[in-house]
C-alpha positions as CSV (number, residue, x, y, z in Angstrom):
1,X,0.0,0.0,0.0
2,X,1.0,3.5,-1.2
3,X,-0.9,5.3,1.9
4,X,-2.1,5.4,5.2
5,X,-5.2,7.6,5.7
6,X,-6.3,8.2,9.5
7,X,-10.0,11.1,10.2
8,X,-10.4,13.4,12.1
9,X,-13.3,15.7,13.1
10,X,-13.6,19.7,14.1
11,X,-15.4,22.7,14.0
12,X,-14.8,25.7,12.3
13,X,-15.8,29.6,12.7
14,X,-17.5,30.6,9.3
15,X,-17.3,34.8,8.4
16,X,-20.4,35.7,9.6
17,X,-22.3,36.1,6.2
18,X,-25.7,35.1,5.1
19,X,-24.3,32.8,2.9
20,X,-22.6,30.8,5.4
21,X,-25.3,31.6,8.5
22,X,-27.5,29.7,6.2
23,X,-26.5,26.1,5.0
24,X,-24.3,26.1,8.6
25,X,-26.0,28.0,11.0
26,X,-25.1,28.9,14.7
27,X,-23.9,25.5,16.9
28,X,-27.9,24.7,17.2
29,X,-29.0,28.6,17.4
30,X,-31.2,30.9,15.6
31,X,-29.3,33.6,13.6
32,X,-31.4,36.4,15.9
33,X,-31.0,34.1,19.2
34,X,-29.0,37.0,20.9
35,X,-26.8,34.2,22.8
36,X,-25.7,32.9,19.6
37,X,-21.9,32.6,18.7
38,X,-20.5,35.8,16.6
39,X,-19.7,33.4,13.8
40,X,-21.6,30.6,12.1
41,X,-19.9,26.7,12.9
42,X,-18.9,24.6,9.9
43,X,-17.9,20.7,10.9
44,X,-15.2,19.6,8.7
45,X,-14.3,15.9,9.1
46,X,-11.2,15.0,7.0
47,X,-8.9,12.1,6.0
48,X,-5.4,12.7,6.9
49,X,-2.0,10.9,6.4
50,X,-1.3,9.3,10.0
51,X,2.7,10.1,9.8
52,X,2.5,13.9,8.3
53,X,-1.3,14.5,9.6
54,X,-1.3,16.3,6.2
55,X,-4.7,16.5,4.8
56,X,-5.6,14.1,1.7
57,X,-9.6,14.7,1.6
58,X,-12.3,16.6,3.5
59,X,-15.6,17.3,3.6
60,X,-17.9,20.0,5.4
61,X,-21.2,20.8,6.1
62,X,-23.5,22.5,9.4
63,X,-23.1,22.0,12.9
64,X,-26.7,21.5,13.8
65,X,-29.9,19.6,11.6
66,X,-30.4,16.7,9.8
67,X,-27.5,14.7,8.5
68,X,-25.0,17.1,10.4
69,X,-23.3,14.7,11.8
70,X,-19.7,13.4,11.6
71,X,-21.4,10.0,10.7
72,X,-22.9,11.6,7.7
73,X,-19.8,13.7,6.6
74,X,-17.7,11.0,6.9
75,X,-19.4,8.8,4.4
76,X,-19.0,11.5,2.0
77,X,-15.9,10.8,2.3
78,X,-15.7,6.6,1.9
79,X,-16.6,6.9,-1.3
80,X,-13.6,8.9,-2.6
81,X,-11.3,6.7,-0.9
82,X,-8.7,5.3,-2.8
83,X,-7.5,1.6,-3.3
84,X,-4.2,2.1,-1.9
85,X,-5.2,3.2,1.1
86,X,-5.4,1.8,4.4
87,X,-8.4,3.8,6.5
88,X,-7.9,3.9,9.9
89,X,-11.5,4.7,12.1
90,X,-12.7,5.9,15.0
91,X,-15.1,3.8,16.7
92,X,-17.9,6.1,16.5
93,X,-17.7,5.7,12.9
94,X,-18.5,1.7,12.5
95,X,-21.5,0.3,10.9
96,X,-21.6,-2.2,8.7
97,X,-23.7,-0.3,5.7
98,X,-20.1,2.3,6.0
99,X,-17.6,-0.9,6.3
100,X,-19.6,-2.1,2.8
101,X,-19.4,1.4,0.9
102,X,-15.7,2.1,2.2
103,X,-14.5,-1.6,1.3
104,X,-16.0,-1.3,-1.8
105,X,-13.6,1.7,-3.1
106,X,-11.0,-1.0,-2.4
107,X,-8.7,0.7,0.1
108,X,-8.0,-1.2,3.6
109,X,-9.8,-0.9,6.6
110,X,-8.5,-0.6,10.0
111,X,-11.9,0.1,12.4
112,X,-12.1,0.4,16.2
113,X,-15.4,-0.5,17.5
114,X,-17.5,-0.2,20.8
115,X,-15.5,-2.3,23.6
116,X,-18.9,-4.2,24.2
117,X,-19.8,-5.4,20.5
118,X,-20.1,-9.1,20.4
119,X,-18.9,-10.3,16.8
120,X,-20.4,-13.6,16.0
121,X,-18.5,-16.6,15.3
122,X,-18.8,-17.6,11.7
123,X,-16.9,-21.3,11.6
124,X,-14.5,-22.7,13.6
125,X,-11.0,-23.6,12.2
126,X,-7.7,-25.4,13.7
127,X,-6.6,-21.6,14.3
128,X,-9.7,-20.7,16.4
129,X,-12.8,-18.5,15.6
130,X,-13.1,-16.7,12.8
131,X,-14.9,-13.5,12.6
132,X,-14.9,-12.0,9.0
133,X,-17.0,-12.9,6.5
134,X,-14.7,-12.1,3.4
């Protein structure tokens, strides 16, 4: 493999314009809410090299609303993998639907996942379990 790709999520101030109070809004806040932040929020979840922590893709969208999420950004963001990659996850980020459209670009994956998730034995071989079903 060529690449190592590890993600990452933040927020971002926006210039407070109507263009970007709009599609990002105010961390869950009216634009007129008098407590709001002075400047809009933009989440920006990105792919970056693990060693260099240079950024190799990224996407961005609102703070606050439906499909604000990291969850959502981030599978933006599968789909423009590449196959030499290996994608190394979070494990707020597993689910099996995001495993399928990530592994389907063809680059590695490298997933944490919830310390509690039981993984079903599939068959049993001279080695032990086996839990993957590729």
């Amino acid at each position: 493999m060529t690449g190592r790709a590890g993600d990452s999520e933040f927020e971002r101030d926006a210039p407070d314009t109507p263009e970007n109070a709009a599609p990002s809004g105010f961390a869950g806040m009216a634009a007129d809410d008098p407590g709001r932040p002075a400047y809009p929020k933009v989440r920006v979840v990105t792919v970056s090299e693990c060693a260099s922590h240079a950024v190799a893709d990224a996407a961005m969208g609102a703070v606050a609303g439906k499909g604000a999420g990291e969850q959502s950004l981030a599978l933006e963001l599968y789909r423009r993998l590449e196959d030499d990659r290996l994608l190394v996850a979070d494990r707020n980020f597993f689910n099996w639907a995001d495993w399928c459209t990530a592994a389907d670009t063809g680059a590695r994956l490298l997933w944490r996942v919830k310390a509690d998730l039981t993984l079903p034995v599939l068959a049993c071989c001279p080695m032990g379990p086996i839990h993957r079903c590729w």
